[in-house]
ZADO-1210 file (C-alpha; in nm, 4 decimals, padded with zeros to 6 digits):
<atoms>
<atom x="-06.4691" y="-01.2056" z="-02.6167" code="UNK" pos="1"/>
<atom x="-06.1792" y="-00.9744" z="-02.6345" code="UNK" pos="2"/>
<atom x="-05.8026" y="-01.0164" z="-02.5323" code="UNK" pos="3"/>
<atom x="-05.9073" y="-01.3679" z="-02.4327" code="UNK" pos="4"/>
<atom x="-05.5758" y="-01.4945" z="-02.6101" code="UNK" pos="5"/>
<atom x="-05.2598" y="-01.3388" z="-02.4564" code="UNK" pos="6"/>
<atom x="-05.0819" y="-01.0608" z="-02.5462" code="UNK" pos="7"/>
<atom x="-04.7405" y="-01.2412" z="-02.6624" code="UNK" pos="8"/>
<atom x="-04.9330" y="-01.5014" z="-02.8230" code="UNK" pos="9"/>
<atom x="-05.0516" y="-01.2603" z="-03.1112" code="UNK" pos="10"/>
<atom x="-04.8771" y="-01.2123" z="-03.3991" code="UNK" pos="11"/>
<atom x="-04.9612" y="-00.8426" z="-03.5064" code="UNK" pos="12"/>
<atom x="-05.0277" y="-00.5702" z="-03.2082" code="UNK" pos="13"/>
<atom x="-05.1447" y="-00.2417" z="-03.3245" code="UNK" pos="14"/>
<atom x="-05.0106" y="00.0141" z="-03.0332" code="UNK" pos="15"/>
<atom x="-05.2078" y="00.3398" z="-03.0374" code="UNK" pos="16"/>
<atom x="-05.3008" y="00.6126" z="-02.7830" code="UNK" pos="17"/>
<atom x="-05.3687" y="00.9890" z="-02.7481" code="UNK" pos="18"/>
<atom x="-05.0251" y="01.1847" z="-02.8315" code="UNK" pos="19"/>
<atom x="-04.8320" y="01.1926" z="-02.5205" code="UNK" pos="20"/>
<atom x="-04.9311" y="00.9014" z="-02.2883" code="UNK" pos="21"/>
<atom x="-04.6143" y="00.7232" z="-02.3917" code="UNK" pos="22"/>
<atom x="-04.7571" y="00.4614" z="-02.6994" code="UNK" pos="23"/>
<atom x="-04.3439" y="00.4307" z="-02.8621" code="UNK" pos="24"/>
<atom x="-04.2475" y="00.3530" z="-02.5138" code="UNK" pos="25"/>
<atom x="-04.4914" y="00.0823" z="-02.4654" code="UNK" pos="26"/>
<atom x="-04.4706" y="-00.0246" z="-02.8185" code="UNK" pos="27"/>
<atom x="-04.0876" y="-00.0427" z="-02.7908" code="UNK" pos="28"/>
<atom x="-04.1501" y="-00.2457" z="-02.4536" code="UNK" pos="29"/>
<atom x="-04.3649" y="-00.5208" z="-02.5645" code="UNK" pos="30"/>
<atom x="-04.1393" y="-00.5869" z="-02.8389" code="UNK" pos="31"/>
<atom x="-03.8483" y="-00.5900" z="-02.5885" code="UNK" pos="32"/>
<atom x="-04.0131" y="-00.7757" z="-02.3549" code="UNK" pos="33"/>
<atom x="-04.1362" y="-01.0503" z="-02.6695" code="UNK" pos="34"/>
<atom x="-03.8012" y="-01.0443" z="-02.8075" code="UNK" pos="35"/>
<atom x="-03.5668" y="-01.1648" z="-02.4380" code="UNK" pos="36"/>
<atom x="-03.8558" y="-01.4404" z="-02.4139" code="UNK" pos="37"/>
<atom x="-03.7295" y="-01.6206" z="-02.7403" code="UNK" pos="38"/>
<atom x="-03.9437" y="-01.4432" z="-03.0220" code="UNK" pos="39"/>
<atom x="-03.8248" y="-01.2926" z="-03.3165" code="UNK" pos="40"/>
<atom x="-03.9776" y="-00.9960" z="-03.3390" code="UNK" pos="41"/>
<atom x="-04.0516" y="-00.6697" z="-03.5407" code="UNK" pos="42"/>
<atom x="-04.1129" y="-00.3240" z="-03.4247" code="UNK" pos="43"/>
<atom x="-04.1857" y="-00.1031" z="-03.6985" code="UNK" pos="44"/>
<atom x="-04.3112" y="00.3138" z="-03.6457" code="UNK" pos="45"/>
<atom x="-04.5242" y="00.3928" z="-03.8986" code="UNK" pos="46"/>
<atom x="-04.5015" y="00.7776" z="-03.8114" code="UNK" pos="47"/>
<atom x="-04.2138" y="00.9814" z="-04.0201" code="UNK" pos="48"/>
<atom x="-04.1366" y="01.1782" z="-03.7074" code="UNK" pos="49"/>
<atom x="-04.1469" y="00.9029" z="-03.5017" code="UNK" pos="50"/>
<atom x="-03.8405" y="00.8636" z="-03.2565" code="UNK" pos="51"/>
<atom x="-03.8582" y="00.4698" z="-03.1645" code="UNK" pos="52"/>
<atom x="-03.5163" y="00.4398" z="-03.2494" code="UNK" pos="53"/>
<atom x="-03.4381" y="00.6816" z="-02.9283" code="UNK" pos="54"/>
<atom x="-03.5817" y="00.4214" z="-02.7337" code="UNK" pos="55"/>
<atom x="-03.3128" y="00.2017" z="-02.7980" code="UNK" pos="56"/>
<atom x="-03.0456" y="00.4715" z="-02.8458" code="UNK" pos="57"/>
<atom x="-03.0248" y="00.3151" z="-03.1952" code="UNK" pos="58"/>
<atom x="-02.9284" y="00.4934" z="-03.5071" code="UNK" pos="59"/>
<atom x="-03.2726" y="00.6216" z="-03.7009" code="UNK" pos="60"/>
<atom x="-03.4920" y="00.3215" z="-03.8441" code="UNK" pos="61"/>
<atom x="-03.4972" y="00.2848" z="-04.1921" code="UNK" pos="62"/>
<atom x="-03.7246" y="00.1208" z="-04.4278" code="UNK" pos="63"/>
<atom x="-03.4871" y="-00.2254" z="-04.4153" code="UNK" pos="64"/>
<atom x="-03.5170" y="-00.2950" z="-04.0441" code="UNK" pos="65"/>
<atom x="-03.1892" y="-00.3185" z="-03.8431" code="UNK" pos="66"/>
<atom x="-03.1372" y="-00.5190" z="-03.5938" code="UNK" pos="67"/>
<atom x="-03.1139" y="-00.3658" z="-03.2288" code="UNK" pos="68"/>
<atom x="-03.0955" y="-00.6507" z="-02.9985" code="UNK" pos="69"/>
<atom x="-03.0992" y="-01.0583" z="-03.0682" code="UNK" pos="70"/>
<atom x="-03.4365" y="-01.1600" z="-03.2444" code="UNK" pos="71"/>
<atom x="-03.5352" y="-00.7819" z="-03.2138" code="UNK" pos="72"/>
<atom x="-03.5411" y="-00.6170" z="-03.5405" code="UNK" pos="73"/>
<atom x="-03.7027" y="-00.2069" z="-03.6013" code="UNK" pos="74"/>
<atom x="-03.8273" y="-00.0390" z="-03.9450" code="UNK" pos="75"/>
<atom x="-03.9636" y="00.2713" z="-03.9994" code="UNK" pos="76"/>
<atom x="-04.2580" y="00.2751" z="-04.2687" code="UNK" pos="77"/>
<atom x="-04.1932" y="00.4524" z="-04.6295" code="UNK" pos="78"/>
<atom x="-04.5408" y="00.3855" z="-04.8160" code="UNK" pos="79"/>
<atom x="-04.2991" y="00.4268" z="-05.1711" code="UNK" pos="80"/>
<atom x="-04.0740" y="00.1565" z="-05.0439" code="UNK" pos="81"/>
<atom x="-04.3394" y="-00.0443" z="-04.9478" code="UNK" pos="82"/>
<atom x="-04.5004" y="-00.0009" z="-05.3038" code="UNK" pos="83"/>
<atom x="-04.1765" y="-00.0583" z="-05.4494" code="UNK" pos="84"/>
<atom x="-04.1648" y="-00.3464" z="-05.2726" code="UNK" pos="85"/>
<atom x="-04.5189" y="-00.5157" z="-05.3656" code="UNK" pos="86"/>
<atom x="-04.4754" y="-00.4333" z="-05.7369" code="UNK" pos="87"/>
<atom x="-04.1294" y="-00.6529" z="-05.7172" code="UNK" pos="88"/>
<atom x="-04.2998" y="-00.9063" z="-05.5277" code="UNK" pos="89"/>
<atom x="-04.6319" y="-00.9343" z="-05.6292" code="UNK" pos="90"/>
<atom x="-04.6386" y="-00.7986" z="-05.9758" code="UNK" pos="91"/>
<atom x="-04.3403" y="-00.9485" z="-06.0889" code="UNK" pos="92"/>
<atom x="-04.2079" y="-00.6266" z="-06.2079" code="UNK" pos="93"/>
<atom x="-03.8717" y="-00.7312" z="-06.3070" code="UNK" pos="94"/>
<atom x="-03.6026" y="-00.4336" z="-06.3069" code="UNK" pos="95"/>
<atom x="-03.5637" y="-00.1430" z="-06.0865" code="UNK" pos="96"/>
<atom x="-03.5265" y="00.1275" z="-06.3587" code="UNK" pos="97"/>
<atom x="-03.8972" y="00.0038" z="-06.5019" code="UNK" pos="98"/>
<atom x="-04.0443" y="00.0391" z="-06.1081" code="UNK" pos="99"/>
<atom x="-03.9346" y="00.3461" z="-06.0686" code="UNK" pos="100"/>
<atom x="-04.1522" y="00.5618" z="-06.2781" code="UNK" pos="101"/>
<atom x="-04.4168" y="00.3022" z="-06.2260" code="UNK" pos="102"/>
<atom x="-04.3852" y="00.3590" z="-05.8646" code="UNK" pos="103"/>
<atom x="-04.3591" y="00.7085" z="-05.8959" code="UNK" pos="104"/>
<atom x="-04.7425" y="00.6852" z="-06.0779" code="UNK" pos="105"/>
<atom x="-04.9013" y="00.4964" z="-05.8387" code="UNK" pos="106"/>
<atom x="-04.7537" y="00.7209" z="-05.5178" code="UNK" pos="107"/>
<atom x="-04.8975" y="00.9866" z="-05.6952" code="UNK" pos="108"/>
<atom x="-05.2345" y="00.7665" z="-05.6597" code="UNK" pos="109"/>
<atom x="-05.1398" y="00.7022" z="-05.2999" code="UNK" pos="110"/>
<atom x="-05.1457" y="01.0670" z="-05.2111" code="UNK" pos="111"/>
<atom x="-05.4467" y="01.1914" z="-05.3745" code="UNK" pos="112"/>
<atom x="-05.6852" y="00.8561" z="-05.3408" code="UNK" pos="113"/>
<atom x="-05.8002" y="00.8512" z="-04.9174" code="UNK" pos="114"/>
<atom x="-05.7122" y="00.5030" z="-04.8272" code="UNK" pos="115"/>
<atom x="-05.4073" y="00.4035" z="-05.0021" code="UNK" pos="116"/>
<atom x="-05.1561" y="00.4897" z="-04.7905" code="UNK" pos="117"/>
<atom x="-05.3016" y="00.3215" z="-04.5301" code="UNK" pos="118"/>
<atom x="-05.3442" y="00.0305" z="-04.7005" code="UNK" pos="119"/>
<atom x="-04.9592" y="00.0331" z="-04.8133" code="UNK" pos="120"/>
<atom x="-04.8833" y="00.0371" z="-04.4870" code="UNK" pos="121"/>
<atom x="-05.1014" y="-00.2384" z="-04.3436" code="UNK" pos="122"/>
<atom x="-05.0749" y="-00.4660" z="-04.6446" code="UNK" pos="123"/>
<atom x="-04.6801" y="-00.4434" z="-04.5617" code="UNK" pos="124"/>
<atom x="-04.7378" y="-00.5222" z="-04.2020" code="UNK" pos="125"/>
<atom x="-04.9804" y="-00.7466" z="-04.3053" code="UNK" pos="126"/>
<atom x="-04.7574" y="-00.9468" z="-04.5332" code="UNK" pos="127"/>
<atom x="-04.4679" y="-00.9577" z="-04.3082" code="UNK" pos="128"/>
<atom x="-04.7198" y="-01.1770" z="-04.0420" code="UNK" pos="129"/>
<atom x="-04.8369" y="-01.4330" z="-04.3039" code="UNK" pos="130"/>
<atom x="-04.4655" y="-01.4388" z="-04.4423" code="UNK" pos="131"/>
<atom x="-04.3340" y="-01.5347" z="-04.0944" code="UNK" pos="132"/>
<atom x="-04.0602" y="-01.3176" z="-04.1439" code="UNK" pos="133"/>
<atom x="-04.1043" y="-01.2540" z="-03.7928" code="UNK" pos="134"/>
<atom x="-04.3320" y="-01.4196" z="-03.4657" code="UNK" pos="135"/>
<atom x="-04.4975" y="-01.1080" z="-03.3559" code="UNK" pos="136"/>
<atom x="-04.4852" y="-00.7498" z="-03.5111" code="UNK" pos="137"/>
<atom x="-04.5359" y="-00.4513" z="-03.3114" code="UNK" pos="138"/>
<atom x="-04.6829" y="-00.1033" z="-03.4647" code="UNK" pos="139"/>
<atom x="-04.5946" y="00.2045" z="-03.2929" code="UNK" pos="140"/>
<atom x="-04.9435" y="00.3000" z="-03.4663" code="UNK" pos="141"/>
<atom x="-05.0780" y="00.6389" z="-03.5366" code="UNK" pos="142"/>
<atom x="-05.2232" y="00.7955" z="-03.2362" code="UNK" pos="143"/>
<atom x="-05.6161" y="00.8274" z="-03.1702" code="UNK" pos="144"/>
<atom x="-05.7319" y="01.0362" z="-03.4493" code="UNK" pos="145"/>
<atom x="-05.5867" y="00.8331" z="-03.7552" code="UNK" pos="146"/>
<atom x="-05.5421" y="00.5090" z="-03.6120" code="UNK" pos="147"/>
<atom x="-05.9431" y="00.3664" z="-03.6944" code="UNK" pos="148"/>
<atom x="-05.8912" y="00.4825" z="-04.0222" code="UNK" pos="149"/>
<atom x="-05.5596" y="00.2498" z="-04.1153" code="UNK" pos="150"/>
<atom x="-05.6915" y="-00.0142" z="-03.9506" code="UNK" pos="151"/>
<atom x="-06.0427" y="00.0097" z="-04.1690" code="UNK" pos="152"/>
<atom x="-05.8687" y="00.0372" z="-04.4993" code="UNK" pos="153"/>
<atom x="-05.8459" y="-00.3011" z="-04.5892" code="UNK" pos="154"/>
<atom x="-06.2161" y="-00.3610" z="-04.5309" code="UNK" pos="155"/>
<atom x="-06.3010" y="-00.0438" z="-04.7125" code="UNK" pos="156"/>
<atom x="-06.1645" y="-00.1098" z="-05.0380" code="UNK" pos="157"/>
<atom x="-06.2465" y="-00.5054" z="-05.0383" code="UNK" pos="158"/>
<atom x="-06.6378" y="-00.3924" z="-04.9943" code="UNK" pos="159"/>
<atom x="-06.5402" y="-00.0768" z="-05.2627" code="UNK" pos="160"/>
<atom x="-06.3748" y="-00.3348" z="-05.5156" code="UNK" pos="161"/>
<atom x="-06.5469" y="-00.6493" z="-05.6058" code="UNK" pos="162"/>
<atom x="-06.3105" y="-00.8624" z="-05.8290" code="UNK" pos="163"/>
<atom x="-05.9676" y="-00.8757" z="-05.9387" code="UNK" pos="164"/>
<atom x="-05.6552" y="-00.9008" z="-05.7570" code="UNK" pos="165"/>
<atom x="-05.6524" y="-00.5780" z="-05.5362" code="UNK" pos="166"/>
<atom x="-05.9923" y="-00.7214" z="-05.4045" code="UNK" pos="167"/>
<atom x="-05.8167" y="-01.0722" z="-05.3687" code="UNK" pos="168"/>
<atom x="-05.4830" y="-00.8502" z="-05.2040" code="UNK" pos="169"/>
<atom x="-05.7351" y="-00.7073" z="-04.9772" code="UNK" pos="170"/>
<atom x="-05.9122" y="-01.0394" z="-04.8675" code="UNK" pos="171"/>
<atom x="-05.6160" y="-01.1834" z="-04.6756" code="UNK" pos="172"/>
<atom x="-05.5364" y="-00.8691" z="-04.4987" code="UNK" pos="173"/>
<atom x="-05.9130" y="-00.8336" z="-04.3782" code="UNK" pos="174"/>
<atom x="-05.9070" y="-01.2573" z="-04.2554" code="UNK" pos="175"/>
<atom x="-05.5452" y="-01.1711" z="-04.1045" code="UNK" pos="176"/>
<atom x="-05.6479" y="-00.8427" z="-03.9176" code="UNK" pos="177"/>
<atom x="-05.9744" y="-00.9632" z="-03.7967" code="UNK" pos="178"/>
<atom x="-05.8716" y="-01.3095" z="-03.6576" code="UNK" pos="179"/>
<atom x="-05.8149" y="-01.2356" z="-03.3026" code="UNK" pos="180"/>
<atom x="-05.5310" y="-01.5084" z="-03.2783" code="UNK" pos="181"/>
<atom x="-05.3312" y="-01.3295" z="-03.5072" code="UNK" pos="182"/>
<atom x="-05.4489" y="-00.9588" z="-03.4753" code="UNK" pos="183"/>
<atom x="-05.4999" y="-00.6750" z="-03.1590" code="UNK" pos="184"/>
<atom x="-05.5259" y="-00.3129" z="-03.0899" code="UNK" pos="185"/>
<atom x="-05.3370" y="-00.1960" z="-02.7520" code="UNK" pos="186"/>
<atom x="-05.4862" y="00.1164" z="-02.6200" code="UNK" pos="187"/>
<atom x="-05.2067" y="00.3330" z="-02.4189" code="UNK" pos="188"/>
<atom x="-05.3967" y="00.5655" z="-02.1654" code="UNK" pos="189"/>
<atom x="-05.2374" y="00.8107" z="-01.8823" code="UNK" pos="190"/>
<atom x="-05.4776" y="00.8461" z="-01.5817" code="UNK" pos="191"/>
<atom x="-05.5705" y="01.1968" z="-01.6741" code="UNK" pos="192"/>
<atom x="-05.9102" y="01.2919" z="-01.7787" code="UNK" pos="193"/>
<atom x="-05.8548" y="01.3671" z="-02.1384" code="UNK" pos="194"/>
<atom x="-05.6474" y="01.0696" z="-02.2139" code="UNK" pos="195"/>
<atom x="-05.9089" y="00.8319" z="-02.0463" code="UNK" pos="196"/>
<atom x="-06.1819" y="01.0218" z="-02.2274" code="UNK" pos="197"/>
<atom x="-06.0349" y="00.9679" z="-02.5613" code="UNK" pos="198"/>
<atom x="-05.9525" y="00.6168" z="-02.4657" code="UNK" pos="199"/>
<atom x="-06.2754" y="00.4899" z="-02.4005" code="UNK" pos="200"/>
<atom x="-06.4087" y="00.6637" z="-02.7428" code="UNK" pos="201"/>
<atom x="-06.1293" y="00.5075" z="-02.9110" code="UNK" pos="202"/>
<atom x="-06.2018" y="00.1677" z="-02.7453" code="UNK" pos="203"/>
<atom x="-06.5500" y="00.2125" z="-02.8587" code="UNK" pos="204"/>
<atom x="-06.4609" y="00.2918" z="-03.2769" code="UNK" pos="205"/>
<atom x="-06.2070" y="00.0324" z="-03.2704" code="UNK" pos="206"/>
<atom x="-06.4999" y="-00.1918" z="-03.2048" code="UNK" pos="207"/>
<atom x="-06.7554" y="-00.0746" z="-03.4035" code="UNK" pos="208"/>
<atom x="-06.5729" y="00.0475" z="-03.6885" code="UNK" pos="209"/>
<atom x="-06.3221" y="-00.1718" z="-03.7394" code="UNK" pos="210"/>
<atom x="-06.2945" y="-00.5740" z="-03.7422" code="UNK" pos="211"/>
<atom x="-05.9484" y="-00.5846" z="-03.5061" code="UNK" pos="212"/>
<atom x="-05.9911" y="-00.7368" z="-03.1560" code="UNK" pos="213"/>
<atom x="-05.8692" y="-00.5391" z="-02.8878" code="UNK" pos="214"/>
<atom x="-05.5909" y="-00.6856" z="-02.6721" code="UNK" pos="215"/>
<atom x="-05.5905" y="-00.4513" z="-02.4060" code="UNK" pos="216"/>
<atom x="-05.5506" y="-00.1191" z="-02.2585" code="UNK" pos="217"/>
<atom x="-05.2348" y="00.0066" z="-02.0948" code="UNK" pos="218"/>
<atom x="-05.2423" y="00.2012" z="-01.8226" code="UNK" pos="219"/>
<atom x="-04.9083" y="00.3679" z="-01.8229" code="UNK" pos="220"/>
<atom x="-04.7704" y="00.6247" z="-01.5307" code="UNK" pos="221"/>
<atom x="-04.9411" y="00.4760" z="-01.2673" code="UNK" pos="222"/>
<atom x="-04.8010" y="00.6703" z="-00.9693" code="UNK" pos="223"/>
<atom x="-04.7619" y="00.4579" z="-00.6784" code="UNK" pos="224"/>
<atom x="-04.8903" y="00.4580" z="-00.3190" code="UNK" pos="225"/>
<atom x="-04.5875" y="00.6499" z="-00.1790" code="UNK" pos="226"/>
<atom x="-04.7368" y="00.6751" z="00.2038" code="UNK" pos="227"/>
<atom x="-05.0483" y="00.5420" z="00.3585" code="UNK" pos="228"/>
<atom x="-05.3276" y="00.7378" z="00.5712" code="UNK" pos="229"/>
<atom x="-05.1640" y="00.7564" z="00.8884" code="UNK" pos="230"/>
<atom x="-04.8458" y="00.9656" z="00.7273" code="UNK" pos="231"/>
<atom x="-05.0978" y="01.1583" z="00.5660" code="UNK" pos="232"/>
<atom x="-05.2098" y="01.2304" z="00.9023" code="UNK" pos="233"/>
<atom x="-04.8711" y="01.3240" z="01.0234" code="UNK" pos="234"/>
<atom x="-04.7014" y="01.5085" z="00.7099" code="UNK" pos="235"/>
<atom x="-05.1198" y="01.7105" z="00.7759" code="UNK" pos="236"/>
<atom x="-04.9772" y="01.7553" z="01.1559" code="UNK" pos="237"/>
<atom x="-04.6437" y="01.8593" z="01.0972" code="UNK" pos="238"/>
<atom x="-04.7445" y="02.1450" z="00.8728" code="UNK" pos="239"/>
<atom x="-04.8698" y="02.3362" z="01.2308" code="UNK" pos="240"/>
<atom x="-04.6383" y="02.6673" z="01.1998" code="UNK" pos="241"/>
<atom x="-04.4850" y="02.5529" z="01.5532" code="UNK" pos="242"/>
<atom x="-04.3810" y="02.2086" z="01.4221" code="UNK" pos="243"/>
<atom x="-04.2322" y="02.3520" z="01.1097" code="UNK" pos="244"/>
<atom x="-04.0397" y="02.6226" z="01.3029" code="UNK" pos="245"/>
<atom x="-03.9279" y="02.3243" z="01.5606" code="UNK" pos="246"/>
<atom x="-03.8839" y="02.0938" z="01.2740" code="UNK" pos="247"/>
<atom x="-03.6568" y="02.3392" z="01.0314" code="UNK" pos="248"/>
<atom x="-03.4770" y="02.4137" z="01.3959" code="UNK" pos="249"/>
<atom x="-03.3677" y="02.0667" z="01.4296" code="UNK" pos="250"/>
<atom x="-03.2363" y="01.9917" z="01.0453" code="UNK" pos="251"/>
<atom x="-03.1257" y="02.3560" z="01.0191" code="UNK" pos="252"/>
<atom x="-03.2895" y="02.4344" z="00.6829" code="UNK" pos="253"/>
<atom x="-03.6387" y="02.4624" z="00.5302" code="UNK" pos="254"/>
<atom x="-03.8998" y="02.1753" z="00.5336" code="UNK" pos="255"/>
<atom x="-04.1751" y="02.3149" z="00.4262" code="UNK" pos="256"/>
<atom x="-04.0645" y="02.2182" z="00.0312" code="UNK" pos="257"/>
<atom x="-04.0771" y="01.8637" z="00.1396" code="UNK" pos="258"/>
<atom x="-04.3748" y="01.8581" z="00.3362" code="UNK" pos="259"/>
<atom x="-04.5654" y="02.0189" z="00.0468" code="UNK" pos="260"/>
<atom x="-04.4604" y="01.7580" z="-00.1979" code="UNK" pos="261"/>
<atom x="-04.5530" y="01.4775" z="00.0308" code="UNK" pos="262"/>
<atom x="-04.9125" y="01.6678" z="-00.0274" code="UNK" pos="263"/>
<atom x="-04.8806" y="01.6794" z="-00.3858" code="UNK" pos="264"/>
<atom x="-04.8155" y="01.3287" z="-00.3783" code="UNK" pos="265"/>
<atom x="-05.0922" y="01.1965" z="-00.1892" code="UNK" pos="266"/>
<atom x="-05.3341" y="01.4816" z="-00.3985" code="UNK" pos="267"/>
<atom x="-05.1521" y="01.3415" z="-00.7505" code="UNK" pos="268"/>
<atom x="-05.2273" y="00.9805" z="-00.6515" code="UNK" pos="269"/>
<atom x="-05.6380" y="01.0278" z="-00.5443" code="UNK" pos="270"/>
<atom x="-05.6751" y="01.2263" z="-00.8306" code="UNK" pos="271"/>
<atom x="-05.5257" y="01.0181" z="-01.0540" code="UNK" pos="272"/>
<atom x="-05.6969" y="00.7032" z="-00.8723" code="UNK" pos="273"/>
<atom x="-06.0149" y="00.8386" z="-00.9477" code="UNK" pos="274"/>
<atom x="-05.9669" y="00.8359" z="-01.3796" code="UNK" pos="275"/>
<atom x="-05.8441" y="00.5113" z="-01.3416" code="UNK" pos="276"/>
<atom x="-06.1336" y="00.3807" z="-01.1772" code="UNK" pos="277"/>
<atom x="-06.3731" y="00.5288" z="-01.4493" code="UNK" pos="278"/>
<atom x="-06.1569" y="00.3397" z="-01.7220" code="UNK" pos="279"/>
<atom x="-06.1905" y="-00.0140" z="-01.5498" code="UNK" pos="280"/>
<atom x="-06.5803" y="00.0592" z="-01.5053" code="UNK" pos="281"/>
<atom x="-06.6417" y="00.1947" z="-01.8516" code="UNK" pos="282"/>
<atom x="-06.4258" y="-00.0692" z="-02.0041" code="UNK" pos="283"/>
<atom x="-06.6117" y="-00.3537" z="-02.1690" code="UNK" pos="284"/>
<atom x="-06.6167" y="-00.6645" z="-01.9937" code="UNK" pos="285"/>
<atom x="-06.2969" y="-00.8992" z="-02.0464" code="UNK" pos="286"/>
<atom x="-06.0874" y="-00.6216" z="-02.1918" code="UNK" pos="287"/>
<atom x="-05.7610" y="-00.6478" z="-01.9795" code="UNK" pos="288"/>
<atom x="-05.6055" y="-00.3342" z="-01.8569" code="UNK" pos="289"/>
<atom x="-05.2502" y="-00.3558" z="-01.7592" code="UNK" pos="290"/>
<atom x="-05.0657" y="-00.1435" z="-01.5237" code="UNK" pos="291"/>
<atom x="-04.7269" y="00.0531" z="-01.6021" code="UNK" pos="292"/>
<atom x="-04.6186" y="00.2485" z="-01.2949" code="UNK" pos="293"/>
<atom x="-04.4238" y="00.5984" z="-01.3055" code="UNK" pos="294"/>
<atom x="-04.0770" y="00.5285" z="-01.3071" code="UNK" pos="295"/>
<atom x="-03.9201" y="00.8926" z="-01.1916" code="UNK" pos="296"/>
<atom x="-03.6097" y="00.8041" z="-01.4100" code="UNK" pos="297"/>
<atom x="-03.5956" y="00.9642" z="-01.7749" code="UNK" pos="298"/>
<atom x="-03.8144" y="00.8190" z="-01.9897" code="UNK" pos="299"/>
<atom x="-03.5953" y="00.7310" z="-02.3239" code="UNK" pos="300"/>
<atom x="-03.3169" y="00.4989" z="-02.3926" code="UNK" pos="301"/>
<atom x="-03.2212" y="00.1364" z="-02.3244" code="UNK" pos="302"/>
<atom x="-03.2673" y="00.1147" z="-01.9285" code="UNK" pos="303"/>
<atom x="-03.5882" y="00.3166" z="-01.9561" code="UNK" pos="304"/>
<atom x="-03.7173" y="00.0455" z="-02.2390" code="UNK" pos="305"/>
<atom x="-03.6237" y="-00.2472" z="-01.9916" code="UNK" pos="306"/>
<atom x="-03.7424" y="-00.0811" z="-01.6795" code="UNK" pos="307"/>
<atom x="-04.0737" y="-00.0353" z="-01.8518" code="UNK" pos="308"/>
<atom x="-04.0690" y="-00.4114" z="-02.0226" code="UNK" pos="309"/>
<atom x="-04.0005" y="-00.5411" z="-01.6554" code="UNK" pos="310"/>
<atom x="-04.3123" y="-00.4120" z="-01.5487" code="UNK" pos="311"/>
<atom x="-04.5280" y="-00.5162" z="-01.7978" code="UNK" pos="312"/>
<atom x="-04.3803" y="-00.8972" z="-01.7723" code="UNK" pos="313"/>
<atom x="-04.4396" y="-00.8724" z="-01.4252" code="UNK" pos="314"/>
<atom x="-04.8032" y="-00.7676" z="-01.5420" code="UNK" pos="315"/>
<atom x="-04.8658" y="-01.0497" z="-01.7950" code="UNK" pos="316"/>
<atom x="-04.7475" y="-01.3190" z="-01.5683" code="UNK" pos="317"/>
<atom x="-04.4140" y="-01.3607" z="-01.6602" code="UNK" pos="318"/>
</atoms>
């Protein structure tokens, strides 16, 4: 059954989601919140773009991860450093000035063979876990459309190649990413239509096309119940054209601004309520779905990151 082991308990969590519905930020929070509860942990952004490191208003990552907090650590993926780095480790190649141009080869290979990349970047992720460099490593994944495809590479090429030692390279990734002590996919959503559409599609491939359980969905923005039915009723009352007139009379200024965004709020909130219903029905059964309210403050930077960690400890229990 999936996410029946807990969240923290995993050593490898793959955070994806449809552009936009806040994955770094959640990616960035889990590893906060893993790292203040005693484990040493890795968050690594496997996008070049990616701007995790704003998250902790840290300088850019780089491909040797820096440390940003105690016991929390953050890289940024380079698919040539991480061949680089497997031809020192695992082929033995001796001296830097003979991996260069050896390197150089098999990037080219990397960028015109489907696959590779993704397996460079795995296999790196991979072998950081069953080194126990670190207790838990966090991806800030690729988002929807790319993310089945990295997470299938292993598995493709272990069923393309039958002997020899990329099929035996390939073997321990495919045990490490499909035991569901070790391995899970995190699924960021935004209660909007579109994001829970893709969502539950992406829910879906993850499970049929790949062999990674999935730890859970987050459902991040939540907007909170701001004012029950009976201000509804009044905010509805006080928008007669007499009460306003009295009412902007008395505070000597316009209210109708404030009354209309008490009705965007309530509107927001039902609409809103509505998507995330349909994800917790259409969900498969045992798949937990965590909660992230809206936080109204800016979204980036160190408070943001804790204010957002805070609420998914207070999700998970802790």
């Amino acid at each position: 059954m999936p996410g029946e082991v807990e969240l923290l308990d995993r050593r490898l969590l793959f955070v994806t989601g449809k552009g936009g519905v806040g994955k770094t930020s959640i990616a960035a929070a889990i590893g906060l919140l893993a790292s203040t509860r005693g484990k040493r942990t890795l968050v690594c952004e496997v996008d070049a773009k990616g701007n995790l490191a704003d998250f902790f208003e840290a300088s850019p990552n780089r491909f040797e991860p820096q440390e940003l907090a105690p016991g929390l650590y953050a890289m940024a993926m380079n698919t040539e450093e991480a061949l680089k780095e497997y031809l020192r480790l695992q082929l033995k190649v001796p001296l830097l000035a003979r991996i260069g141009p050896l390197a150089r080869s098999l990037d080219f290979v990397a960028n015109a063979a489907p696959g590779v990349k993704e397996i460079l970047t795995v296999g790196k992720l991979c072998w950081e876990v069953r080194e126990r460099h670190y207790d838990l490593v966090v991806v800030d994944a690729p988002a929807t459309g790319h993310v089945v495809a990295q997470l299938a590479a292993p598995q493709a090429i272990n069923e393309l190649v039958k002997v020899g030692r990329v099929r035996d390279q390939t073997r321990w990734m495919v045990d490490l990413l499909a035991d569901p002590a070790i391995t899970g996919a995190v699924v960021v959503a935004t209660p909007e239509e579109m994001p829970v559409t893709e969502t539950l599609e992406l829910v879906e491939r993850i499970r049929t096309e790949t062999s990674v359980d999935l730890a859970g969905v987050v459902m991040n923005k939540v907007l909170p119940e701001l004012f029950g039915r009976g201000e509804e009723e009044i905010f509805r009352a006080l928008r007669e054209p007499e009460r306003v007139a009295a009412l902007e009379a008395a505070v000597g200024g316009p209210v109708e601004p404030v009354l209309a965004g008490a009705e965007l709020a309530v509107t927001l909130r039902r609409t809103r309520a509505e998507h995330i219903t349909r994800l917790r029905s259409e969900l498969p059964g045992g798949v937990p779905l965590y909660y992230v309210p809206y936080l109204f403050t800016r979204t980036h930077g160190v408070r943001a990151t804790h204010n957002v960690a805070d609420a998914l400890g207070a999700e998970l229990g802790y």
